[in-house]
Phi, psi and omega in degrees: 000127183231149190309326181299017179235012184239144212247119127116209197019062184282344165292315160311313167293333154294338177252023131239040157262300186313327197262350180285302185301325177294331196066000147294059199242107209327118174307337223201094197243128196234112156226139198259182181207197063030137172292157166051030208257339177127020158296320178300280191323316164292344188271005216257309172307310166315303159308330166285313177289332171294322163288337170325119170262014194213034185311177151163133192092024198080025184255343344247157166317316187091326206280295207270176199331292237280291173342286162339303173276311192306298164351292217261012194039084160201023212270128200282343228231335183258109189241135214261116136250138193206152161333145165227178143205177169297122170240161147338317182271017182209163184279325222261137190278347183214109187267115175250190179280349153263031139326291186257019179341299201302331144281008176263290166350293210284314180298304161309309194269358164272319185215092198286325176302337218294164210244163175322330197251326156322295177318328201268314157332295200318303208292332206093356199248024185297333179292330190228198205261114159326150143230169143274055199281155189334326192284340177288324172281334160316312179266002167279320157333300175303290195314312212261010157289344186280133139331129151328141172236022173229354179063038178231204194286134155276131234215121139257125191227109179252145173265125148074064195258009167288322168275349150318130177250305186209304224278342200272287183320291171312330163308316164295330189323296178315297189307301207299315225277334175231095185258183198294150176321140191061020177244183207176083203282140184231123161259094201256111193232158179241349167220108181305319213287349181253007171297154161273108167355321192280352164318247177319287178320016164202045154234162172238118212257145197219111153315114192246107177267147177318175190240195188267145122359292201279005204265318181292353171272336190288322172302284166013285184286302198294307167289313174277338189054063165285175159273159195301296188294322177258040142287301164329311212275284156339301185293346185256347149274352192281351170063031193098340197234109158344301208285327172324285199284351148308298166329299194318286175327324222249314151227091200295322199296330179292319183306302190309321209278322200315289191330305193305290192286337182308306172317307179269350168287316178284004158282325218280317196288293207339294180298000188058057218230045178352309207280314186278350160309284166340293201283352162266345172279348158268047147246343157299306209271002195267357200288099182347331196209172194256341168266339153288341170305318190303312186304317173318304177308324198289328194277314220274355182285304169319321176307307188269025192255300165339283169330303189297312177300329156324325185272338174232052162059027165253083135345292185287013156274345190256006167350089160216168174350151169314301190283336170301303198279356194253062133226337174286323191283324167330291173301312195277351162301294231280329187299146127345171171257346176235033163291322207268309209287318186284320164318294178290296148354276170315322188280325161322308199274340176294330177285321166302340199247009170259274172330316143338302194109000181314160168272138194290002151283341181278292202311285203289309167319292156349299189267347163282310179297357187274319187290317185290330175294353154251004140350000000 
């Protein structure tokens, strides 16, 4: 992977070109994005350009050995950590991340955007919650007492470190905060705010930006070979991030369930309709896997985003359907002014409290009667 292959946040790749050049190079680098806005993908160059041995224009080479293996991620120096659970596809009864090395490969390297709940299909594990756990800091421990084995940066790049827990963290601390020479923790998160603080306080953090509309169609067509026009159409929907407007593309049928129930709890609120409020929360809990709930939340959170601009006259920003937008402006005549701020807020603790293990019927019931009471 070479930065000339990833389209936009050219300010980030100069200052991390500058520090591959400089010989400043953070032990601890956190960059947060968006889901699916291209954080994997800049972290996957940066490490390629930093071993690189024929570097030169702001670049990695492409060519030599060290390129070559990082390309196919298999680079002996670089160790791969991410959310896991017991799955179906492995044997092994407590599972870390080099379990599945060969679908993190195979997936990262076809779709570097791919989104959380994409990992967790690849893996098998859709029904249930990634964690990072404590056998995962034993084996980043081990890796990095070893030598180099190209005499260039020893590189742990974890997803999603957010997902770690207390007893995990603390094991890392020290390594993270001094790791052994030439070595160097990448951290890639889509939410800073659930990093543990004892974490995040010792990176040096980098905004990864949503892209242009028109910069995600073009990946769309060029890379993915969507057609132009519901590249176009997906991008302008997508809130900046390729892995958005894939997911989107890719499965229309989730979107109509979600959009179908999102549409009747807020007919259920609008109309002051107690009972049909209930019954879309049992069609949330009724939604197949605990990471599509989540998903649910993430869309119907976009959904109320939506509204609020409706509500304060940026429309042309919320760029969605016609029918879409004559139902959202609808909903944002009839709301409170502090329905959308109260809204987002209940759907963040529902996701949290999902990532928990709550049972999914409290959770959605909750959160649908929180709403209708903030109407």
């Amino acid at each position: 992977m070479r930065f000339a292959d990833i389209p936009g946040n050219d300010e980030l790749k100069k200052v991390l070109v500058s520090m591959a050049d400089s010989g400043k190079i953070p032990h601890a680098l956190l960059l947060y994005e968006n889901e699916g806005c291209g954080a994997l993908a800049l972290a996957l160059a940066y490490i390629q350009y930093l071993n690189c041995s024929e570097r030169a224009g702001g670049d990695s080479c492409g060519e030599c050995p060290s390129c070559r293996r990082m390309s196919a991620l298999v680079h002996p120096d670089t160790y791969f950590v991410f959310p896991v659970n017991a799955s179906r596809k492995t044997d092994v009864k407590k599972p870390v991340s080099e379990s599945f090395l060969g679908i993190w490969r195979e997936l990262a390297l076809s779709n570097p955007y791919f989104l959380e709940s994409g990992l967790y299909e690849a893996l098998g594990i859709e029904d249930k919650s990634g964690a990072i756990a404590i056998a995962e800091a034993k084996y980043i421990l081990e890796k990095l007492s070893l030598s180099s084995v190209e005499n260039g940066y020893k590189t742990v790049l974890m997803w999603l470190p957010e997902k770690m827990n207390q007893e995990t963290a603390n094991k890392l601390l020290k390594v993270v905060e001094e790791p052994p020479e030439k070595s160097m923790f990448i951290f890639i998160t889509h939410n800073p705010d659930r990093v543990l603080q004892t974490v995040f306080s010792r990176c040096q953090s980098y905004r990864v930006m949503p892209l242009p509309a028109d910069v995600v169609a073009s990946v769309l067509t060029s890379r993915f070979g969507k057609e132009p026009e519901e590249a176009a159409r997906q991008a302008a929907l997508a809130g900046g991030s390729v892995g958005v407007a894939l997911n989107s593309m890719g499965e229309r049928a989730e979107y109509g369930e979600f959009r179908s129930i999102f549409e009747e709890l807020l007919k259920g609120i609008a109309s002051r309709d107690l009972y049909a409020v209930l019954g879309s929360a049992d069609r949330m809990t009724a939604i197949d896997s605990k990471e599509k709930q989540k998903g649910f939340c993430i869309f119907a959170g976009e959904c109320i985003r939506k509204i609020y601009l409706c509500q304060t006259g940026m429309q042309d920003m919320a760029a969605a359907p016609e029918d879409e937008m004559e139902f959202f402006s609808r909903i944002a005549g009839a709301a409170g002014r502090a329905f959308c701020s109260k809204s987002i807020a209940l759907i963040d603790r529902s996701v949290m409290l999902l990532e928990r293990n709550v049972n999914q019927k409290m959770v959605f019931c909750d959160l649908a009667g929180q709403m209708f009471l903030n109407f």
